[in-house]
SESEMAR-988746 format. One line per field, with one value per residue (C-alpha): residue in three letters; x, z, y. Coordinates in steps of 0.05 Angstrom, whole numbers. Layout:
// SESEMAR-988746
r = [ALA  ...]
x = [X  ...]
z = [Z  ...]
y = [Y  ...]
//
This chain:
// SESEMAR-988746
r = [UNK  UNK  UNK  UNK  UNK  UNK  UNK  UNK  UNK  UNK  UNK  UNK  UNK  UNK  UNK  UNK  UNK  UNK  UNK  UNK  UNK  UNK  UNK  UNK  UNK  UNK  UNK  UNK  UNK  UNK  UNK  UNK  UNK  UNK  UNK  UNK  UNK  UNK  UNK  UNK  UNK  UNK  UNK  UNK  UNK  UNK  UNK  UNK  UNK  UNK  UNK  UNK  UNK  UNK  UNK  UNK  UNK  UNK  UNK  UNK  UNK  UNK  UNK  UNK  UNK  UNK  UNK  UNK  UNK  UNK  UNK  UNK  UNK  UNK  UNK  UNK  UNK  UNK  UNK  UNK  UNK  UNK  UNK  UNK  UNK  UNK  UNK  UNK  UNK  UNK  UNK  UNK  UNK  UNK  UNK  UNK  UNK  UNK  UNK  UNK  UNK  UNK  UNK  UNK  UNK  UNK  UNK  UNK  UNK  UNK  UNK  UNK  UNK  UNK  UNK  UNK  UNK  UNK  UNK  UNK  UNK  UNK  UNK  UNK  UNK  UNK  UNK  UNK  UNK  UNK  UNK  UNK  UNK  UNK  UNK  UNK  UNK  UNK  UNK  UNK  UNK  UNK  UNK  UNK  UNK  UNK  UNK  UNK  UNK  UNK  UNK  UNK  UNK  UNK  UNK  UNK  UNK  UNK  UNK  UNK  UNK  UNK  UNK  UNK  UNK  UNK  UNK  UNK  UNK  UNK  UNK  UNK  UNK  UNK  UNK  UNK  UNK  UNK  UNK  UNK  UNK  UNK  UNK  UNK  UNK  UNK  UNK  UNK  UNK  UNK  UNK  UNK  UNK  UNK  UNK  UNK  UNK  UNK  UNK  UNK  UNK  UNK  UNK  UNK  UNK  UNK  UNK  UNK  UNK  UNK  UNK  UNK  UNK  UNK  UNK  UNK  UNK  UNK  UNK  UNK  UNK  UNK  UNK  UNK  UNK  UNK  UNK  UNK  UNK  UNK  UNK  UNK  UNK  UNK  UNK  UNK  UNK  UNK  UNK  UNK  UNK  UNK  UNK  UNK  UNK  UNK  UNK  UNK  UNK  UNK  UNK  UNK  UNK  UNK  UNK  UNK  UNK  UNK  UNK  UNK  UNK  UNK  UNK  UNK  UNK  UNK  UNK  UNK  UNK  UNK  UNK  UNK  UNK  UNK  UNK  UNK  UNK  UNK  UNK  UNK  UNK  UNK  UNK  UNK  UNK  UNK  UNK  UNK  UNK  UNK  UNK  UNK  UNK  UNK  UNK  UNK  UNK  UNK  UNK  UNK  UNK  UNK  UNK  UNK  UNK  UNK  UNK  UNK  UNK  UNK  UNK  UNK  UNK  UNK  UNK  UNK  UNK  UNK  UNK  UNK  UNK  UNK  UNK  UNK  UNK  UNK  UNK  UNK  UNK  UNK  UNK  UNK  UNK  UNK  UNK  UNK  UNK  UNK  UNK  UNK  UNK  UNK  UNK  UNK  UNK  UNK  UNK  UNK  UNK  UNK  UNK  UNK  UNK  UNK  UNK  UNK  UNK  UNK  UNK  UNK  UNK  UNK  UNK  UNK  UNK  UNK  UNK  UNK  UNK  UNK  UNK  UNK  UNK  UNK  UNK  UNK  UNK  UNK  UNK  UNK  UNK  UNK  UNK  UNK  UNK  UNK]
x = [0  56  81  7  4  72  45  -16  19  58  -7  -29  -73  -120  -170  -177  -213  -193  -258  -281  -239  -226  -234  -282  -277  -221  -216  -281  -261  -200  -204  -155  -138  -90  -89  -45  -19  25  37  54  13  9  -48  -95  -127  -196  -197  -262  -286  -356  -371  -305  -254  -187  -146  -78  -30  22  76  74  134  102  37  57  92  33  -22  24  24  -49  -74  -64  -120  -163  -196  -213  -175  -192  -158  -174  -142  -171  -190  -184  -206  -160  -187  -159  -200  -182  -225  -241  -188  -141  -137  -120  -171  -140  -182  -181  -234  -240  -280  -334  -334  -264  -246  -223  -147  -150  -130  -156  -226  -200  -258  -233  -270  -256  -255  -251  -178  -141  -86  -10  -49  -21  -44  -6  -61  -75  -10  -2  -72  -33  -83  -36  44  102  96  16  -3  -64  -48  -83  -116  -136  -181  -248  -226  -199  -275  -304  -265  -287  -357  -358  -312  -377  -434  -403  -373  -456  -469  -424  -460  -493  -449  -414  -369  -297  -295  -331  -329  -344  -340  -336  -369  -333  -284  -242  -175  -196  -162  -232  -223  -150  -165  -238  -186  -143  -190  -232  -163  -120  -177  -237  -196  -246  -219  -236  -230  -249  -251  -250  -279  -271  -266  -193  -139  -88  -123  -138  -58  -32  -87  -64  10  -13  -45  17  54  17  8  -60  -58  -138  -148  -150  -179  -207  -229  -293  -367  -417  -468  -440  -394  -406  -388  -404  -386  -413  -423  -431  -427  -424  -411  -415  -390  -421  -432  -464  -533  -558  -496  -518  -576  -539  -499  -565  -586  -524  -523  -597  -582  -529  -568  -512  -529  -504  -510  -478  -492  -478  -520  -495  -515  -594  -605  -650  -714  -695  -706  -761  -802  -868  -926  -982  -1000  -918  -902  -872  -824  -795  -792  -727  -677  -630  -707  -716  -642  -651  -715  -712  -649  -702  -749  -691  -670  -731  -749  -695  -699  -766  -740  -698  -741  -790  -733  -722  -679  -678  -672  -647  -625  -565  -524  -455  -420  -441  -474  -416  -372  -420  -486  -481  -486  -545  -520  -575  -561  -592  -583  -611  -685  -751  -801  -878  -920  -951  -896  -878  -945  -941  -877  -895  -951  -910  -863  -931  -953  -886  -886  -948  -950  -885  -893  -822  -791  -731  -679  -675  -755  -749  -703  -729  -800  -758  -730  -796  -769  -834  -879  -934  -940  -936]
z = [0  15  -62  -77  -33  -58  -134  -106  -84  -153  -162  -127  -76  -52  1  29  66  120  142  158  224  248  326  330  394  365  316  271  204  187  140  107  59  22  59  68  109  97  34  65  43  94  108  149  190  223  267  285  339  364  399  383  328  336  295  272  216  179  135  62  61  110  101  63  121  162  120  129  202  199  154  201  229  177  125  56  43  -17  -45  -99  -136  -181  -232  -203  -148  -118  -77  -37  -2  40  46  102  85  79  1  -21  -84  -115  -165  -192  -222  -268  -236  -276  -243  -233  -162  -147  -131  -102  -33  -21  -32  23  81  156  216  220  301  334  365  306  304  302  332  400  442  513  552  516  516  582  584  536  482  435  444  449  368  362  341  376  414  392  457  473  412  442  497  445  404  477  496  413  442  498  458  402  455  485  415  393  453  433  361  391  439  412  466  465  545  584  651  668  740  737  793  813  772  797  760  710  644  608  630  613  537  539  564  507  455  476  483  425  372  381  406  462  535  579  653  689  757  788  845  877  961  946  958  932  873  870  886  829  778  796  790  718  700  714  675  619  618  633  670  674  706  768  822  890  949  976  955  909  960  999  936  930  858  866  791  720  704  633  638  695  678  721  703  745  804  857  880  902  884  808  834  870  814  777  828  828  755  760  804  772  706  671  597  586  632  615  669  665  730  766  828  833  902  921  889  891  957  956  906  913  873  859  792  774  829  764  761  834  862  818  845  776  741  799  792  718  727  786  740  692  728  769  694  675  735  725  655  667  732  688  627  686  699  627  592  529  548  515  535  502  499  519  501  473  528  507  562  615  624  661  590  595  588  608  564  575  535  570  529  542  555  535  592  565  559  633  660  618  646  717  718  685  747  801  763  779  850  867  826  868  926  913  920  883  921  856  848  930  931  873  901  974  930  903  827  815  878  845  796  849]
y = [0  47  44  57  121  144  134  178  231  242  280  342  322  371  334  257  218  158  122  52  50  -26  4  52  70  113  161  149  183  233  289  329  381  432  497  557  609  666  639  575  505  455  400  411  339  342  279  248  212  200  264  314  335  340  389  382  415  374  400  379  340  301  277  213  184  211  176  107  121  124  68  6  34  32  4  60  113  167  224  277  317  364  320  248  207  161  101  54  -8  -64  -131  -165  -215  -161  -159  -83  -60  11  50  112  153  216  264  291  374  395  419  490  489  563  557  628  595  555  566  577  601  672  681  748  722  675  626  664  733  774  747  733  714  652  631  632  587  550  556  576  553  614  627  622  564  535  469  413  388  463  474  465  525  562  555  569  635  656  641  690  738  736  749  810  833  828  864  923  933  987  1015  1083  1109  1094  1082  1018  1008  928  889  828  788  716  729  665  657  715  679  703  768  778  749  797  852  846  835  905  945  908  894  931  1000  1013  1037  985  993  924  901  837  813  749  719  689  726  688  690  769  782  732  762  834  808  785  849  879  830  848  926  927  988  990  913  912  856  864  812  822  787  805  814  875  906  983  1024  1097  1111  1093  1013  1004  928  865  801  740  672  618  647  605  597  665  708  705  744  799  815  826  866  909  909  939  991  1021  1023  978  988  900  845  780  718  649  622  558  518  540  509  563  541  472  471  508  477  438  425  380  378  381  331  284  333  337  262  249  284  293  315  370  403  414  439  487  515  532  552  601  627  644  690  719  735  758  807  843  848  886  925  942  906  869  788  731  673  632  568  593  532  464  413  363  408  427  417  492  521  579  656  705  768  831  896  964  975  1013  951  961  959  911  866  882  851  790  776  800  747  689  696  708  641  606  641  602  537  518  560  592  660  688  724  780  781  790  845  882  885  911  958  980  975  941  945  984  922  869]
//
């Protein structure tokens, strides 16, 4: 088979195919094809198993002995180039069939037709953060086993670049509640500063202060003159000046809602919240025309997270803001995947008491009580509705 791949290859090969995998509990099928980079070619390999792809770039001097590296583990390989079809079978006996075929449209050789995912932060850009994730190695190149964080950081980067459509000043002010090891908010930093040329100012907050000192050590590092982290909780955090936008990444339990209830009273124009650990209503909830849905304990988590979302997507909608809610990243990697995103808008009235009594329907049907709803009605944002 090797003389047969080597005879192959006298050709330009643009694309193949490896499929029919004898253990498919590996890699299921492997794709690959010409592409290039400052004026460089080089193959490009999407590897396939049942539930991810694996990327992985190969010089062209090398993807022969690459392709004989990978064949034992399969049993068809094809290759085109831009007129012929190359294919290569083996039997179930282990008898090798080779056939090639004239192909009846031509295929494009332009490699700048070549399509690529055009992320807001690419392979070989600036960026220091990411390196030190180790998302991309010392020269840029993204590291193989990284690529689904390096999608997932792209992911956030897109929802708060879609946010920012609208947003004409050249200054935002963000705090950033739980903001843990901050590697999100270095990269989100970077990207407003370095690529979208907007003066960000930023603050973390987070209870560990090991963690606060080494972030504010980084932001150093880095020249980030306008990062900054503090200790404290999101509960009793005071900001006497303009908040333009708050962010919290899975923040537990009841502190999601306190950062919405910050966020609210300083009139922050975007809110971007990925809830976690709902335990609140969970333990709150009863019913007994739902009771199908709380006597499995699994069943009742996922629902009261619902359930918790949708208040609150409905408390700030009352509050006027523009709602949606969004996958942040794909349920393969956490199951904690909803981002509640909320843009500063005027709200009908009419919209505000249909989603006043969705959340007075929830109230009673499970005999709950949200610690936002509660605090909002305290603070009389929406007594006169209630």
């Amino acid at each position: 088979m090797n003389d047969i791949i080597n005879q192959i290859f006298e050709d330009k090969i643009i694309k193949g195919v490896i499929s029919n995998p004898i253990n498919k509990d590996e890699f299921i099928k492997i794709v690959f094809s010409l592409k290039s980079k400052n004026n460089e070619n080089y193959y490009a390999l999407e590897k396939y198993t049942i539930k991810q792809v694996f990327h992985e770039n190969v010089q062209l001097n090398l993807i022969k002995e690459k392709i004989v590296e990978l064949k034992g583990n399969f049993k068809q390989l094809n290759m085109f180039s831009e007129t012929i079809e190359y294919s290569i079978k083996v039997s179930k006996k282990d008898k090798i069939f080779f056939s090639k075929t004239q192909l009846k449209k031509p295929i494009t050789n332009n490699l700048s037709h070549n399509k690529t995912k055009n992320y807001l932060i690419n392979e070989y850009d600036d960026c220091q953060p990411l390196v030190d994730l180790g998302v991309f190695t010392k020269d840029g190149k993204i590291v193989v086993s990284m690529y689904s964080k390096f999608r997932q950081i792209n992911r956030y980067l897109e929802i708060v670049d879609d946010c920012l459509k609208k947003y004409d000043n050249k200054d935002i002010t963000i705090i950033d509640f739980g903001c843990g090891k901050s590697y999100l908010t270095f990269v989100l930093y970077h990207y407003l500063k370095n690529i979208r040329k907007i003066n960000p100012k930023i603050i973390g907050l987070d209870l560990k202060v090991d963690v606060i000192e080494k972030c504010n050590d980084t932001a150093i590092k880095y020249g980030y003159t306008n990062l900054s982290f503090e200790v404290g909780d999101i509960e009793n955090f005071k900001y006497n000046n303009n908040v333009d936008m708050v962010i919290t990444l899975h923040a537990c339990n009841t502190a999601t809602d306190f950062a919405l209830f910050n966020a609210i009273k300083w009139n922050a124009s975007i809110i971007l919240s990925v809830p976690c650990c709902q335990s609140e209503v969970k333990q709150q909830m009863q019913s007994v025309r739902f009771n199908s849905l709380l006597k499995n304990g699994i069943i009742k988590d996922r629902f009261a997270s619902l359930v918790t979302d949708t208040i609150r997507a409905n408390c700030l909608e009352l509050c006027d803001y523009n709602t949606q809610i969004l996958e942040f990243i794909d349920m393969d990697h956490s199951l904690k995947n909803v981002l509640i995103k909320a843009i500063s808008k005027k709200i009908s009235d009419d919209k505000k008491r249909i989603v006043l009594n969705e959340i007075l329907e929830l109230n009673n049907e499970f005999k709950i009580e949200n610690s936002l709803y509660k605090m909002l009605v305290n603070d009389k944002k929406i007594k006169e509705q209630y």
